[in-house]
C-alpha positions as a printed NumPy array, in Angstrom:
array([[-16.091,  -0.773,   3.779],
       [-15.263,  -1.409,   0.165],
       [-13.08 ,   0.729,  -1.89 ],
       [-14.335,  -0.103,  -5.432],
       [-12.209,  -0.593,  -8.084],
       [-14.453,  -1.788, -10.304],
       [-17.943,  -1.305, -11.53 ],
       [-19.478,  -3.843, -13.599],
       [-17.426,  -4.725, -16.063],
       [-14.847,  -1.972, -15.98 ],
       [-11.997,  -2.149, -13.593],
       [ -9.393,   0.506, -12.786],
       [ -5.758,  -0.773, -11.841],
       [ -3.056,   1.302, -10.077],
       [ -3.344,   4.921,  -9.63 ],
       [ -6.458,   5.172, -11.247],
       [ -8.175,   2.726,  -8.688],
       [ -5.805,   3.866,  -5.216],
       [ -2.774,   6.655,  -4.158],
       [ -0.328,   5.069,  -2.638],
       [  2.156,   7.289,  -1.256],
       [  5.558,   7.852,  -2.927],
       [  7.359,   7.437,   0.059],
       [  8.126,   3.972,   0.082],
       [  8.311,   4.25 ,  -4.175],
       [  5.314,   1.185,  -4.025],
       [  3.116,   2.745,  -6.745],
       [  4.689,   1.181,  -9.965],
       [  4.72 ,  -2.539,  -7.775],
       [  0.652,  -2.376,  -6.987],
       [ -0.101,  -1.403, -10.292],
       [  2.181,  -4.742, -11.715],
       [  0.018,  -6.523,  -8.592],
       [ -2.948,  -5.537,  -9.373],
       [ -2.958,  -5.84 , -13.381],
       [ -1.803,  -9.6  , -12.491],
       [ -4.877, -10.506, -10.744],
       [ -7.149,  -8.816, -13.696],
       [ -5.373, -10.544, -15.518],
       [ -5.82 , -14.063, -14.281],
       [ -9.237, -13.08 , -13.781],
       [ -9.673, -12.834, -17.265],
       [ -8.02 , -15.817, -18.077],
       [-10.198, -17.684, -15.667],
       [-13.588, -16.725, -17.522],
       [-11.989, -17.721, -20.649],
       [-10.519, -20.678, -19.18 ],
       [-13.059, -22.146, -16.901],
       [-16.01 , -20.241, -17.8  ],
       [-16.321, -18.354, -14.175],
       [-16.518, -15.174, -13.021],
       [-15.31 , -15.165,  -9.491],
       [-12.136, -13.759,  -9.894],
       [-13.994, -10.927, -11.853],
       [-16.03 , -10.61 ,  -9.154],
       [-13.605, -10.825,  -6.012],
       [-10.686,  -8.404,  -7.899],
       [-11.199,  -5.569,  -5.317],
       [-11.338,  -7.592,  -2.368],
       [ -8.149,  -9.259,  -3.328],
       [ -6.212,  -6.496,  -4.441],
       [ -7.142,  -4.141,  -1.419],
       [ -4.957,  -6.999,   0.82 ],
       [ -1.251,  -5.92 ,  -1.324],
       [ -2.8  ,  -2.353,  -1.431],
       [ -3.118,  -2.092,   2.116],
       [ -0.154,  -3.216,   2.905],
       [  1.871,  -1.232,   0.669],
       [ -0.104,   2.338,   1.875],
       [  0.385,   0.699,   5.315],
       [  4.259,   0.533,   4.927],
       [  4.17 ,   4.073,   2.899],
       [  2.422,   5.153,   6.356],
       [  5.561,   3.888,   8.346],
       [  8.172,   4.652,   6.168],
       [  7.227,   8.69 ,   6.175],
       [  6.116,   8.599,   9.911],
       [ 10.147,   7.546,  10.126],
       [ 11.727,   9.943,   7.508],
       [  9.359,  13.034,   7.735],
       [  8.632,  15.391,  10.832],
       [  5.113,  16.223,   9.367],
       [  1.829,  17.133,  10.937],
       [ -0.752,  18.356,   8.96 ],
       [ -2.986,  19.351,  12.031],
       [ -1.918,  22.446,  12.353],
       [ -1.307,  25.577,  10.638],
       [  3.001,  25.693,  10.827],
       [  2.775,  21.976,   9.647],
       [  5.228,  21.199,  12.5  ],
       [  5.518,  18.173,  14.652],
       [  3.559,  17.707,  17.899],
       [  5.971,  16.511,  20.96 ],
       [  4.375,  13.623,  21.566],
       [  4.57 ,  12.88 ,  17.435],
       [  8.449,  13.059,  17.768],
       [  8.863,  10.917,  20.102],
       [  7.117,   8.555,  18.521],
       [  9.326,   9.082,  15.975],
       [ 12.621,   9.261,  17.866],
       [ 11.485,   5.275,  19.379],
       [ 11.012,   4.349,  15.595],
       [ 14.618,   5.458,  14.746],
       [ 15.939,   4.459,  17.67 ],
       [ 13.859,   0.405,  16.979],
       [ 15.552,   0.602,  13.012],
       [ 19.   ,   1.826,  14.446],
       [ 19.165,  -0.94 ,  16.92 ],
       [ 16.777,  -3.561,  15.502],
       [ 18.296,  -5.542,  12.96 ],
       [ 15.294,  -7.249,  12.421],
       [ 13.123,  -4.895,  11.588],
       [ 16.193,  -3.596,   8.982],
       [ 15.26 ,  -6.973,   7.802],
       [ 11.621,  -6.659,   7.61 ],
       [ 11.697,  -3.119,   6.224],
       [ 14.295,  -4.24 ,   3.408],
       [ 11.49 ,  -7.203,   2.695],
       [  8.783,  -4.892,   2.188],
       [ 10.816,  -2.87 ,  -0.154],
       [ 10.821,  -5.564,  -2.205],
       [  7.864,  -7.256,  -1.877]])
């Protein structure tokens, strides 16, 4: 499945193409990302007379996009006792303990401190 963010010759960047969540604050990063690759894109047709970056700018911006909505994903699983599946919005059992290992793996783990600090800034 393809989450288009473009259509023709019109092409949506950041917010207006994909929601990241504000949890790991990697909104204002995709949107850089992903007006980078229009860019070059553009440059390319000028430069080279070529379209395929035009043409492949979703498929290479959902890779970063993914990634940053995947570490979003993590980051509030870790931080936020939330479960919208039911009607008090509070956290299954087997949902906190989940969570509990993944504080107990970022307590003890100082490579993943490592890796999470990484994807903060990347």
């Amino acid at each position: 499945m393809t989450i288009p963010m473009q259509y023709k010759r019109l092409f949506l960047v950041g917010d207006a193409a994909h929601i990241v969540p504000p949890t790991a604050a990697k909104g204002l990063n995709v949107a850089v990302k992903d007006a980078r690759i229009l860019a070059e894109a553009i440059i390319d047709v000028y430069d080279n007379n070529t379209t395929d970056k035009l043409d492949n700018y979703t498929d290479k911006c959902l890779i970063h996009i993914s990634e940053a909505v995947e570490f979003a994903t993590y980051m509030t699983s870790l931080l936020h006792k939330l479960d919208l599946s039911n009607e008090n919005n509070e956290i299954n059992e087997f949902d906190e303990i989940l969570q509990q290992a993944r504080q107990h793996q970022f307590q003890h783990s100082s490579a993943l401190r490592r890796h999470i600090a990484q994807m903060f800034v990347s």
